[in-house]
BAKEKOL-430736 format. One line per 5 residues: number of its first residue (from 1); their letters; for each residue x, y, z of C-alpha. Coordinates in Angstrom, 2 decimals, decimal comma. Each point is the difference from the previous one (the first is absolute). Example, Ala and Ser with C-alpha at 12.3 -4.5 7.8 and 13.67 -1.06 7.14 Angstrom:
1) as) 12,30 -4,50 7,80 ~ 1,37 3,44 -0,66 .
END
This chain:
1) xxxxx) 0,00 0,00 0,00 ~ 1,39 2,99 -1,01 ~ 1,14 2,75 2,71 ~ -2,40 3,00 -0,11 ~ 0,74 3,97 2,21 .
6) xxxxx) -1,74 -1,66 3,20 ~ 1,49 -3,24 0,19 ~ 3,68 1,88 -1,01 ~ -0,42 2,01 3,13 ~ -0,46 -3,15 2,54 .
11) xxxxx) 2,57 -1,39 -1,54 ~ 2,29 2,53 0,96 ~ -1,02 0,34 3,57 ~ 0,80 -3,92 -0,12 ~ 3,22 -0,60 -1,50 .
16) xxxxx) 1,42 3,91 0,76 ~ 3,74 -0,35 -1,47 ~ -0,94 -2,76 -2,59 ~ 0,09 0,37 -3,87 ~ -3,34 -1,58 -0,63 .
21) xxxxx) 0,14 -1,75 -3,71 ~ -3,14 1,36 -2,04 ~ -2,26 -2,88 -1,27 ~ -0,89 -0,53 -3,32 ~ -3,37 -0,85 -0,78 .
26) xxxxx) -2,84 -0,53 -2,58 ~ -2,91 2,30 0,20 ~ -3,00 -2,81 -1,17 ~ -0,17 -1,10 -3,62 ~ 1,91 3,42 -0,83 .
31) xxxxx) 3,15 0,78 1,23 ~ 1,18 2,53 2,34 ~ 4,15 0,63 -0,01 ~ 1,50 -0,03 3,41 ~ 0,15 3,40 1,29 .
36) xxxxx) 2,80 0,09 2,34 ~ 0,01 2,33 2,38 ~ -1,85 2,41 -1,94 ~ -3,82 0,73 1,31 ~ -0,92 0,19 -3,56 .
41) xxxxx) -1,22 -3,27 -1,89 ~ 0,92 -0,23 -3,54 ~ -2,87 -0,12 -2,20 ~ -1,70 -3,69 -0,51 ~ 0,44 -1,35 -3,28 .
46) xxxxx) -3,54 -1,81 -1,21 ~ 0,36 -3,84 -1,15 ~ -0,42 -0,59 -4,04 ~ -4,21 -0,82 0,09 ~ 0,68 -2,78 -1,96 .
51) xxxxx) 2,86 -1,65 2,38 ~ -2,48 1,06 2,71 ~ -2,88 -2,18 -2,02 ~ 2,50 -2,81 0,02 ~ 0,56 -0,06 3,58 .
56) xxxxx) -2,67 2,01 2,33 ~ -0,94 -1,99 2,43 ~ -2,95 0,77 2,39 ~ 0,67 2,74 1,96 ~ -2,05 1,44 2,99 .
61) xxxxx) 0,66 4,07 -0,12 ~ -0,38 1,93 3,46 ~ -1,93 2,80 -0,11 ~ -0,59 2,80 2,72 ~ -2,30 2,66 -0,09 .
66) xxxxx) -1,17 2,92 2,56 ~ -3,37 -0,15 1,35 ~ -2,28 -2,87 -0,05 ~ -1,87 -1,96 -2,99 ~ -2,42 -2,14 -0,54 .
71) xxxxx) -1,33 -2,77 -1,79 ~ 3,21 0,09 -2,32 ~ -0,27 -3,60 -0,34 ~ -2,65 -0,21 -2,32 ~ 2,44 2,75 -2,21 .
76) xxxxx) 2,37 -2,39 0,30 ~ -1,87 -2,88 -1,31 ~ -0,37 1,87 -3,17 ~ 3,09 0,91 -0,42 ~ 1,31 -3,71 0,73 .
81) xxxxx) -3,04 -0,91 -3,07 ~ 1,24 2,99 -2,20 ~ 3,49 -1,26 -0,12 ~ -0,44 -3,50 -0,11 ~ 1,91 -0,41 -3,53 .
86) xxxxx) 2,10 2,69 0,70 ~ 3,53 -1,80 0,05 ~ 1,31 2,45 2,45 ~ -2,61 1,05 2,02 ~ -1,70 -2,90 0,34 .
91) xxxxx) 3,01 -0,59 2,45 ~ -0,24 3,24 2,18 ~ -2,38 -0,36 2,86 ~ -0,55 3,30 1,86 ~ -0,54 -0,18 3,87 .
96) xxxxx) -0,76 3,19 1,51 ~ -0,21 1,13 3,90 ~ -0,68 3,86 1,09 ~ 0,68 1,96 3,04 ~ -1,84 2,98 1,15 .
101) xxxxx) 1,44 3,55 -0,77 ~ 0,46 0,67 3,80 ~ 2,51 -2,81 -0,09 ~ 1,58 -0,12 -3,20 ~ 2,61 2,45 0,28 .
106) xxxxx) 1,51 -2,24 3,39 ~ -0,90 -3,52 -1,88 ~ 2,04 1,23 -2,87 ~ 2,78 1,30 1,58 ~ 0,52 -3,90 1,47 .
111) xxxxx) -0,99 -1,05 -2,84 ~ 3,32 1,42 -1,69 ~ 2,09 -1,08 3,63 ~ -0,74 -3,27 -0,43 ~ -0,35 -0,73 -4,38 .
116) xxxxx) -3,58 -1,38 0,83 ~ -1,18 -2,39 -2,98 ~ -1,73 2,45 -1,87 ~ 0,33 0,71 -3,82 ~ -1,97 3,09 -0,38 .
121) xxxxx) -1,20 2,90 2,47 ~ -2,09 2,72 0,04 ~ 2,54 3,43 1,37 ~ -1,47 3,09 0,41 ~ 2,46 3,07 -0,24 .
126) xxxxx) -0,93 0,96 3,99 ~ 0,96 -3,56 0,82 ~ 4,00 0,97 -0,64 ~ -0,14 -0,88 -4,16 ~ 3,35 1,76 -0,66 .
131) xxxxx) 1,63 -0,84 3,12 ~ -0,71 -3,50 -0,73 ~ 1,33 0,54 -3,74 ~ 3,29 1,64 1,01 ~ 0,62 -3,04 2,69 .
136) xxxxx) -0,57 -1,98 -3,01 ~ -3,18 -2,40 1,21 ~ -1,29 0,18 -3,53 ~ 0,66 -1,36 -3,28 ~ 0,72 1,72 -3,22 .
141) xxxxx) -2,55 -0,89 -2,53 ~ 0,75 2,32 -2,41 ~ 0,61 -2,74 -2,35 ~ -3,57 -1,28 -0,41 ~ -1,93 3,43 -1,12 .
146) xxxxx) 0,29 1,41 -3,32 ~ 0,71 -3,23 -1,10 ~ -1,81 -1,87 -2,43 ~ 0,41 -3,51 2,01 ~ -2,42 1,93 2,20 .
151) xxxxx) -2,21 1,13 -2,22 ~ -2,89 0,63 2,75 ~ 2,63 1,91 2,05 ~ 0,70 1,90 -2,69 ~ -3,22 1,18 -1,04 .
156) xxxxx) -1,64 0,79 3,27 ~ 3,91 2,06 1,07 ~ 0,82 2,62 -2,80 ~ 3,41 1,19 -0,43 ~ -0,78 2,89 1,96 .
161) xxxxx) -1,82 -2,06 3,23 ~ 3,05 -1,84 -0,40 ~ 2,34 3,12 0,20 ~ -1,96 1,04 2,90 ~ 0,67 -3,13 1,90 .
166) xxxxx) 3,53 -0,15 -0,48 ~ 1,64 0,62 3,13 ~ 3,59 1,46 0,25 ~ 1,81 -1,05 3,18 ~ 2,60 2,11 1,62 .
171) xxxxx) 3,39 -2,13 0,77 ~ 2,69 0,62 2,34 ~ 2,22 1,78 -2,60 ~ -3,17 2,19 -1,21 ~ -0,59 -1,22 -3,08 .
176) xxxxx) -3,27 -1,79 -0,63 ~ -1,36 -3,64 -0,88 ~ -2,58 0,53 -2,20 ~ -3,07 -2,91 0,16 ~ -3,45 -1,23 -0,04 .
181) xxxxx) -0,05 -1,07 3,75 ~ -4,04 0,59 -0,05 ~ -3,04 -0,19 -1,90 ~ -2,55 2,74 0,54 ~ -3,18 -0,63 0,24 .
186) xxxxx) -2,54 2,76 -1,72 ~ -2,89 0,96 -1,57 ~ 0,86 3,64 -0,18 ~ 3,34 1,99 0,41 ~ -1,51 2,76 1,89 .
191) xxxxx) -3,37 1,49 1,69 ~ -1,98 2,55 -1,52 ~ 0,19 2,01 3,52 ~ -3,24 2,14 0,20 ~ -3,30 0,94 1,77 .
196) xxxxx) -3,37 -1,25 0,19 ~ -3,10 2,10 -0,17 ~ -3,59 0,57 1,37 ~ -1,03 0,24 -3,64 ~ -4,23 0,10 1,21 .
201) xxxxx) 1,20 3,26 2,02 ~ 2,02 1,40 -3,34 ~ -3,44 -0,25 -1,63 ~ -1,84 0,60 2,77 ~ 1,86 3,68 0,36 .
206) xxxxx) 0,28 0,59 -3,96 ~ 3,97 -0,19 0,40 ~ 2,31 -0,06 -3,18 ~ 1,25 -3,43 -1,05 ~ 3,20 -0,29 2,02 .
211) xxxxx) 2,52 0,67 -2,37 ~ 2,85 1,47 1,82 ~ 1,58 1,32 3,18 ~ -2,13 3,06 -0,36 ~ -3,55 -1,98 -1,08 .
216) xxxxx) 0,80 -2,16 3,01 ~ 0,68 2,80 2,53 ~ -3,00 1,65 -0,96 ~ -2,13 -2,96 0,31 ~ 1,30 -1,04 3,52 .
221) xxxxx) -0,93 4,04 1,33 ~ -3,70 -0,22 -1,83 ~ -0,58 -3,57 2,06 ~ 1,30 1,52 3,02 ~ -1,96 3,05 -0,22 .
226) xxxxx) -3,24 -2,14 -0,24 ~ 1,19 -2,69 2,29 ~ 1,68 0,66 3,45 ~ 0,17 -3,50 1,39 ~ 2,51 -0,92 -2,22 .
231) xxxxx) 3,07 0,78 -1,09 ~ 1,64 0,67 -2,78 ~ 2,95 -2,88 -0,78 ~ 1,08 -3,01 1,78 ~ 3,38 -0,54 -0,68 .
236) xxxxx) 3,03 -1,49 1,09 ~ 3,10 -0,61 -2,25 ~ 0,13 3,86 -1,58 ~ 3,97 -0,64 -1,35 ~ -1,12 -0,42 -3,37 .
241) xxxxx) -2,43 3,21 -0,29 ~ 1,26 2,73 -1,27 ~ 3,48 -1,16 0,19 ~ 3,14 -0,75 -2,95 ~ -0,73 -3,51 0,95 .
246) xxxxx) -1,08 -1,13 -3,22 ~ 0,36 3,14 -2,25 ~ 3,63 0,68 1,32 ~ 1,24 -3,26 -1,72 ~ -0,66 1,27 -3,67 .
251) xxxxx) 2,26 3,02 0,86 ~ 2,73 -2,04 1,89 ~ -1,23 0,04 3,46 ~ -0,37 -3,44 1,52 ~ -1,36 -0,63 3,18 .
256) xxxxx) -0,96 -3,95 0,72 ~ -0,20 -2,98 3,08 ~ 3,83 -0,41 -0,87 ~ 1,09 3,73 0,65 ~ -1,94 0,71 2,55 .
261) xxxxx) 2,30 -0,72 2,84 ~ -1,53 1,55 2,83 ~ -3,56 -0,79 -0,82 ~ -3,27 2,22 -2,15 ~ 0,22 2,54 3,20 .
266) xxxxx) 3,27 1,68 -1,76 ~ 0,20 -1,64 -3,51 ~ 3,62 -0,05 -1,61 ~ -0,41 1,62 -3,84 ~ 2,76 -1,24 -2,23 .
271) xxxxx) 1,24 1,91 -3,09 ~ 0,82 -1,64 -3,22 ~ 2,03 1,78 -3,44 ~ -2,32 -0,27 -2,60 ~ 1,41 -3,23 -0,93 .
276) xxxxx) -0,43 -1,77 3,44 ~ 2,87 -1,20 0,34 ~ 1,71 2,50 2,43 ~ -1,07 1,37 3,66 ~ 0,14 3,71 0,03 .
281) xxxxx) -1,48 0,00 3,62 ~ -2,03 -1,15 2,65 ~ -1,97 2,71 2,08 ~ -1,88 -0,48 3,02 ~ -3,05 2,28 1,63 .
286) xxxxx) 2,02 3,62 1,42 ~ 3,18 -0,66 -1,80 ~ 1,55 3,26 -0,89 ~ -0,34 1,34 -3,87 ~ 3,64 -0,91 -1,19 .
291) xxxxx) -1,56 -3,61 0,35 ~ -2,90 0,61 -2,46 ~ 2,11 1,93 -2,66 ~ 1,48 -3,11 -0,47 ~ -3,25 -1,76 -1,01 .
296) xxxxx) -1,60 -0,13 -3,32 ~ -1,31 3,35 -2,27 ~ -3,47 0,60 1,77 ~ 0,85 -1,29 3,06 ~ 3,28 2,10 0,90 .
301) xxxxx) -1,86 1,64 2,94 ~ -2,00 -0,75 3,65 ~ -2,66 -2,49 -1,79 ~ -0,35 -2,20 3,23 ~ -0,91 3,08 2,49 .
306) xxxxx) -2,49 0,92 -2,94 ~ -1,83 -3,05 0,42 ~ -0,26 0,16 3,22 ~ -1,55 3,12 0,26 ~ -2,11 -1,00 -2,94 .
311) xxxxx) -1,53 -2,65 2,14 ~ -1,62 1,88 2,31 ~ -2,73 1,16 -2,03 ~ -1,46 -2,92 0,81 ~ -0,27 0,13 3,90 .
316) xxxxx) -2,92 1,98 0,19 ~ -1,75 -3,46 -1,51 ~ 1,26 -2,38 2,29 ~ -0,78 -1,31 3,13 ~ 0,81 1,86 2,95 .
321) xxxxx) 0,73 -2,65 2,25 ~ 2,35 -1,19 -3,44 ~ 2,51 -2,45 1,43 ~ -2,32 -1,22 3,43 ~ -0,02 -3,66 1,02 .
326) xxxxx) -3,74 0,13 1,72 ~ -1,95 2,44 -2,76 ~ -2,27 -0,90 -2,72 ~ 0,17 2,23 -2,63 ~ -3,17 1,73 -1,34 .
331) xxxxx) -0,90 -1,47 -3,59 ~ 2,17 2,05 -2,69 ~ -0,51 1,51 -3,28 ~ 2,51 -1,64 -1,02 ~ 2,42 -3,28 0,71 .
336) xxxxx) 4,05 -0,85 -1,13 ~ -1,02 -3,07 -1,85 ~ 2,24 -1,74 -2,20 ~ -1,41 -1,49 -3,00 ~ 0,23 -3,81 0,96 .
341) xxxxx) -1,45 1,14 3,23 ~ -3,23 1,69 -1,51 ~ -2,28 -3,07 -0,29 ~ 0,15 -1,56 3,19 ~ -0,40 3,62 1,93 .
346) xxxxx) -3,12 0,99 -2,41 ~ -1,61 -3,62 0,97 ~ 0,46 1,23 3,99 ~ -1,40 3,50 -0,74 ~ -2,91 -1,17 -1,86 .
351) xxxxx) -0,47 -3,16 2,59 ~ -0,52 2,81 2,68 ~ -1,87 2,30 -2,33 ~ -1,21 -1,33 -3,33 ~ -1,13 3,30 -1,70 .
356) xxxxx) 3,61 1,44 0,20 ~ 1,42 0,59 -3,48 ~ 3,97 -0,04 -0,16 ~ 2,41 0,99 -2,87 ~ 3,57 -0,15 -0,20 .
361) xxxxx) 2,63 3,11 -1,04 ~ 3,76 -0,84 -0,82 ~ 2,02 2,63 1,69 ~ 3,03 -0,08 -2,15 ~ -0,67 2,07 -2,69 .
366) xxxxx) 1,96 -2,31 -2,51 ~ -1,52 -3,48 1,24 ~ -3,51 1,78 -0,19 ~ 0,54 1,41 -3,71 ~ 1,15 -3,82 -0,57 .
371) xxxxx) 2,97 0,99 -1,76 ~ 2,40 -2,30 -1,14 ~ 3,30 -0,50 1,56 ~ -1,40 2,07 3,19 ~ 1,21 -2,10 2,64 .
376) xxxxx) 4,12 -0,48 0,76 ~ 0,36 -2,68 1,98 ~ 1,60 -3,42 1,22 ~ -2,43 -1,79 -1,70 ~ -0,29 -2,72 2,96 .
381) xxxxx) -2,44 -0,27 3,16 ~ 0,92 -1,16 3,27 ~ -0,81 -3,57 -0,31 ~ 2,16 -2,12 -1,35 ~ 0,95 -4,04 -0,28 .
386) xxxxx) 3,18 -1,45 0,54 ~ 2,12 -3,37 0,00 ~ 2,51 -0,39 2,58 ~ 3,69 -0,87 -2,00 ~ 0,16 -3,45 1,99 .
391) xxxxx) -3,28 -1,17 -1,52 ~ 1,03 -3,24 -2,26 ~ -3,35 0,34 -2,16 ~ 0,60 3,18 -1,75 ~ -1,10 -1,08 -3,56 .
396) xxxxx) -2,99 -1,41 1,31 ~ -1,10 2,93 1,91 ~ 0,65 2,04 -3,06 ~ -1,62 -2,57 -2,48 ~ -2,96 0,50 2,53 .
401) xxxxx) -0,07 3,61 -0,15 ~ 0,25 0,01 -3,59 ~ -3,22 -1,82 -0,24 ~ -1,99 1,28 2,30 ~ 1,00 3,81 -1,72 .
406) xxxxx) -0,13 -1,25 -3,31 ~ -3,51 -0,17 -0,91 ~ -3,15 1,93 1,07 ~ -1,93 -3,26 0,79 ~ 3,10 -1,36 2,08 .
411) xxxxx) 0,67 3,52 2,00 ~ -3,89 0,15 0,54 ~ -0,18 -3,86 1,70 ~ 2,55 1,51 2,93 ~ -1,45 3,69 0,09 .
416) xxxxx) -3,43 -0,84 0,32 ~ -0,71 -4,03 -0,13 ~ -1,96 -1,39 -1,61 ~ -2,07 1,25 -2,61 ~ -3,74 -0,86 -0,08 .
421) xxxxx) 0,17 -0,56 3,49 ~ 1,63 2,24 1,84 ~ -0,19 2,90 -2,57 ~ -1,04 0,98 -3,66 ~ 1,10 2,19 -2,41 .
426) xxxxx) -1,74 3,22 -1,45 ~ 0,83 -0,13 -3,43 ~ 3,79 0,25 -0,86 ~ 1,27 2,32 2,77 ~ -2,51 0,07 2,84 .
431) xxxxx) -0,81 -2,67 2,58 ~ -2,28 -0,61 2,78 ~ 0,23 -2,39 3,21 ~ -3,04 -2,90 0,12 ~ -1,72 -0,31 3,25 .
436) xxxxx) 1,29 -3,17 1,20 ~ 0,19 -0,88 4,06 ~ 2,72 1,23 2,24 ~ 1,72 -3,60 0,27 ~ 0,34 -0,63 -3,81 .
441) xxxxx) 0,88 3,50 -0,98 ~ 3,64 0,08 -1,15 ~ 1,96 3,05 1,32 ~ 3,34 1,04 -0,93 ~ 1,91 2,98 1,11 .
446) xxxxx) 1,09 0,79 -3,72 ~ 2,45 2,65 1,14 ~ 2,31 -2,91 0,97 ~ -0,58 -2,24 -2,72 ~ -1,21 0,52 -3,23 .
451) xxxxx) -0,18 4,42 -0,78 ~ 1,02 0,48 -3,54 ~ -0,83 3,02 -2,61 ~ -0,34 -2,50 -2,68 ~ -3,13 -1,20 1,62 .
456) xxxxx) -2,63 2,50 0,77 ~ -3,19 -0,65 1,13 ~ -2,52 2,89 0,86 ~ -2,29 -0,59 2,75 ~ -4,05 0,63 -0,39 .
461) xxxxx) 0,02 2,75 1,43 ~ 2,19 1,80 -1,86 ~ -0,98 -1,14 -3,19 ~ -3,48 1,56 0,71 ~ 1,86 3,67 0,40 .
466) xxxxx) 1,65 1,00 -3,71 ~ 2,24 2,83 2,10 ~ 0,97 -2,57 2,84 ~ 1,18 -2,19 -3,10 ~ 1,53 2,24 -1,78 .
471) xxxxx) 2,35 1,08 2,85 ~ 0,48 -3,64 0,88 ~ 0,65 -0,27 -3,61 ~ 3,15 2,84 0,13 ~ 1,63 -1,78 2,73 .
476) xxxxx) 0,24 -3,38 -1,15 ~ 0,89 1,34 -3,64 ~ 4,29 -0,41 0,09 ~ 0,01 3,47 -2,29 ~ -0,68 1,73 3,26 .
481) xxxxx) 3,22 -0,38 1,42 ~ 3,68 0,62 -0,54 ~ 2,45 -1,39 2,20 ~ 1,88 1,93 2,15 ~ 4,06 0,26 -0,18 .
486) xxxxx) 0,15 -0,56 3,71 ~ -1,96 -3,62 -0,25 ~ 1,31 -2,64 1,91 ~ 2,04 2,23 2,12 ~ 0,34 -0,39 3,99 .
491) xxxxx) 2,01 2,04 2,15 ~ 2,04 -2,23 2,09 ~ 0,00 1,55 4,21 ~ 3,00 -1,68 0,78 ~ 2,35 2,98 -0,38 .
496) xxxxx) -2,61 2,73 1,51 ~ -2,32 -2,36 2,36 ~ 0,46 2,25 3,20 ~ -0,57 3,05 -1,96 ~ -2,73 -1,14 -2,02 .
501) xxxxx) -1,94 -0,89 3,12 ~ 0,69 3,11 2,21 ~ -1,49 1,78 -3,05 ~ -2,80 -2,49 -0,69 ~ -0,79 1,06 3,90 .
506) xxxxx) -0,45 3,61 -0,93 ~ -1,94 -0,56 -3,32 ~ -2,77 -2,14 2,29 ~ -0,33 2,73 2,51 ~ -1,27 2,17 -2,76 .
511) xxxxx) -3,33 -1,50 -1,05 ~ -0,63 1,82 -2,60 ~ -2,48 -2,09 -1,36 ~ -2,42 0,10 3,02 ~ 0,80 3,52 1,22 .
516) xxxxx) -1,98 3,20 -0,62 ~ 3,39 2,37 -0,46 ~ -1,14 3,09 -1,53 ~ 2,38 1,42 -2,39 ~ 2,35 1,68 2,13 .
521) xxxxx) 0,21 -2,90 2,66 ~ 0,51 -2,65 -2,94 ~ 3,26 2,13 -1,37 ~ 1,21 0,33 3,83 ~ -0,59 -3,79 0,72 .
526) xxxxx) 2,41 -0,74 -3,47 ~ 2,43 2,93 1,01 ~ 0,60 -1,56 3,64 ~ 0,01 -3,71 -1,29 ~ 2,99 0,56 -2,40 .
531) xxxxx) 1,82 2,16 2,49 ~ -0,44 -3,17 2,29 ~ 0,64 -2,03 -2,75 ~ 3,44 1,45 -1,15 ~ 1,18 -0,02 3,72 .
536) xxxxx) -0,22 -4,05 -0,61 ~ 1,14 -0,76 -3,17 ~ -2,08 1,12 -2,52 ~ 2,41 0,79 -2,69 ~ 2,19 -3,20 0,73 .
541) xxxxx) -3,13 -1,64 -1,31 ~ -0,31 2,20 -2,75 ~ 3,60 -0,76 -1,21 ~ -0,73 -3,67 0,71 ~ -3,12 0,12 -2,39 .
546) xxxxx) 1,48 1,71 -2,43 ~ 3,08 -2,37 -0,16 ~ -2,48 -3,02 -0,24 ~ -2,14 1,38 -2,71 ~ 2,53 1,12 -2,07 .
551) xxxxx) 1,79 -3,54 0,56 ~ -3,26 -1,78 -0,91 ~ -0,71 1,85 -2,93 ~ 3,87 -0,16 -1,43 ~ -0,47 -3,98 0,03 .
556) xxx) -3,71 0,17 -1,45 ~ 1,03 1,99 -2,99 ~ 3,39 -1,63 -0,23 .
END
């Protein structure tokens, strides 16, 4: 069995002062070149299909997801009777076992202790996904997508989901490994982030459509003019609106889970040269102007204090008691809804009040307008599936996972079960779930299984809404996205940990994103924090980010 980062480190504690002889090993049907003493694995080379043909013999695949299922064996069934001739799969037996997301992070984490038998795992980025990559508990599959042996592979993983998977893996001498380590799992790349609507009081009140900031400001004061029990907005994540978030990255400004060091309360903006391949700065909230004239054209000036004073137009719609543990917020105007999200919180409104009318407005002016190429982004989600480098079945797993994405029918048996029974399709794109009882109903939680953007499937609901569709239809279509330069980059703590959490410290005190800070107090707050900040390290980080990115994107366009 071949040495992986944990079992390295007990080995040292046990034979301190010992040259410990790497092993050699075979990684399953494909093989996997010892690594040394590097934490990286080399990628795994598939077996020729037809020597695999020749030879397969049966081979039971482990399989762990997060979150419970149910009824999968009836799935399983069919896909034992769907591949019955198939000379390779007809060998591949899945077994799968979950764990609840309260205890996955701990059961994986021993999982990659102790090499538990398991050939393929659900990781989601929270549970440590790039710590375990640069330890080197995952294989390199890059050899088994855009590769016609894998034909289902490579029609449900485009070049550019591909590109956007690739991980690059900082080594000891700061160069990178670059690698496949994980396979996203996705329907979508990103969110339409937005706001639903009392669209019966809209009519009710002869409002304008809601069309834009203006349109929707307006239509918040008429309600609350006719209405005083409620208030105008609900919401609680406000570091998209009005922010360079998303509009910033089509002028060189980057700001993104990766960058952001010290969390959303004092995002990290990073500026690119027009060809995004070198870092002309990072600035942080307060820093002083010599900072921003090194950012892009349009951007060479205090754009982070201007948001935040921009964002307090909206306190005179919130909640008062914004940010309390024991109040119940008065019904709102309007609600932050993402777009996945609007569905299931309509369904609740109208189960409380069934003549409420809702409608749904994009913020982001270039996501609403549906433009093309809008959204600049990593192109992933935070779910992702993974098999550990000591598995022994890799060509199975991957044979599996080529068949179960390679077809709508097959992808459809895991996502949903099975058809006539458990669901039914709407014509080509819709679907609707039958009404069968509670212990035959087949559940799987797709987000650690099967999500793919080859295979779409609209529910009822939306399908009955043209508008609904048409914005579910933007953000499944791939033409809405570019990837960002800065994909698959993570800044590694090591050299900046006690800085980056004295900081972090600071940047949680703030709550910004609770707080009612009028304009003056919300500048102040900033001022103060980077003061605080600088007194602990602040541009030590900065330097250290900086080096990193600029290191990252040398070997990415090398």
């Amino acid at each position: 069995m071949k040495t992986n980062h944990w079992t390295k480190k007990l080995l040292a504690l046990l034979l301190a002062g010992i040259m410990v002889m790497s092993m050699a090993a075979c990684s399953g049907s494909g093989s996997n070149d010892s690594q040394g003493d590097s934490d990286t694995p080399t990628a795994v080379t598939p077996v020729d299909r037809q020597e695999l043909e020749n030879t397969m013999e049966d081979t039971t695949i482990h399989i762990r997801i997060m979150n419970e299922f149910k009824n999968l064996d009836k799935v399983i069934a069919k896909y034992e009777e769907m591949t019955k001739d198939d000379p390779i799969l007809s060998h591949v037996h899945p077994e799968f076992s979950w764990v609840a997301g309260g205890d996955y992070k701990d059961k994986l984490t021993m999982a990659m202790v102790a090499n538990e038998d398991y050939d393929l795992m659900f990781c989601g980025s929270w549970h440590g996904l790039t710590t375990f990559m640069q330890d080197g508990n995952f294989a390199d599959l890059s050899a088994y997508f855009n590769n016609d042996a894998f034909p289902g592979l490579k029609a449900a993983f485009s070049p550019n989901f591909v590109d956007a998977m690739t991980s690059y893996i900082l080594q000891p001498d700061g160069t990178y490994a670059k690698g496949v380590y994980s396979i996203n799992l996705a329907s979508f790349y990103e969110d339409s982030r937005g706001l639903m609507y009392r669209e019966d009081l809209r009519k009710k009140y002869n409002c304008d459509p809601i069309t834009d900031r203006e349109s929707l400001f307006a239509y918040m004061d008429t309600v609350l003019a006719n209405e005083p029990d409620m208030i105008g907005a609900s919401i609680y994540n406000f570091f998209y609106f009005d922010s360079p978030v998303y509009s910033g990255k089509h002028d060189g400004v980057y700001s993104q889970d990766s960058t952001n060091v010290f969390g959303d309360q004092t995002r990290a903006y990073v500026g690119l040269s027009a060809d995004g391949k070198t870092v002309t700065n990072v600035v942080f909230p307060g820093d002083a102007q010599e900072e921003f004239d090194k950012m892009p054209e349009g951007y060479q000036y205090d754009f982070i204090t201007e948001y935040a004073v921009t964002r307090t137009d909206w306190n005179k719609y919130l909640s008062p008691s914004r940010g309390g543990t024991d109040i119940i917020e008065k019904a709102a105007v309007v609600t932050y809804c993402p777009l996945t999200e609007y569905e299931s919180r309509v369904k609740s409104a109208q189960e409380v009040d069934p003549t409420q009318e809702f409608g749904f407005y994009v913020y982001e002016d270039a996501q609403r307008n549906k433009e093309e190429g809008a959204v600049i982004c990593d192109m992933v989600t935070n779910n992702w599936l993974v098999v550990p480098e000591w598995s022994e079945n890799v060509d199975a797993v991957m044979y599996f996972l080529d068949w179960m994405f390679g077809t709508q029918e097959a992808h459809d048996l895991f996502q949903y079960g099975i058809e006539g029974e458990d669901w039914e399709a709407i014509g080509e794109e819709g679907y609707k779930t039958l009404d069968i009882s509670e212990d035959q109903k087949y559940v799987m939680p797709n987000y650690s299984l099967t999500l793919n953007p080859a295979y779409i499937r609209y529910s009822e609901f939306t399908m009955e809404d043209p508008e609904i569709k048409a914005d579910f239809d933007y953000i499944y279509d791939e033409k809405t996205y570019q990837l960002s330069p800065l994909s698959g980059f993570s800044f590694d703590t090591t050299n900046v940990e006690s800085e980056v959490a004295s900081i972090s410290a600071l940047s949680n005190e703030l709550q910004l994103n609770i707080s009612l800070y009028d304009a003056d107090e919300a500048v102040a707050k900033l001022t103060t924090w980077h003061a605080d900040a600088e007194s602990v390290g602040l541009e030590t980080v900065r330097q250290e980010l900086i080096t990193q990115l600029q290191a990252f994107l040398d070997a990415k366009n090398s």
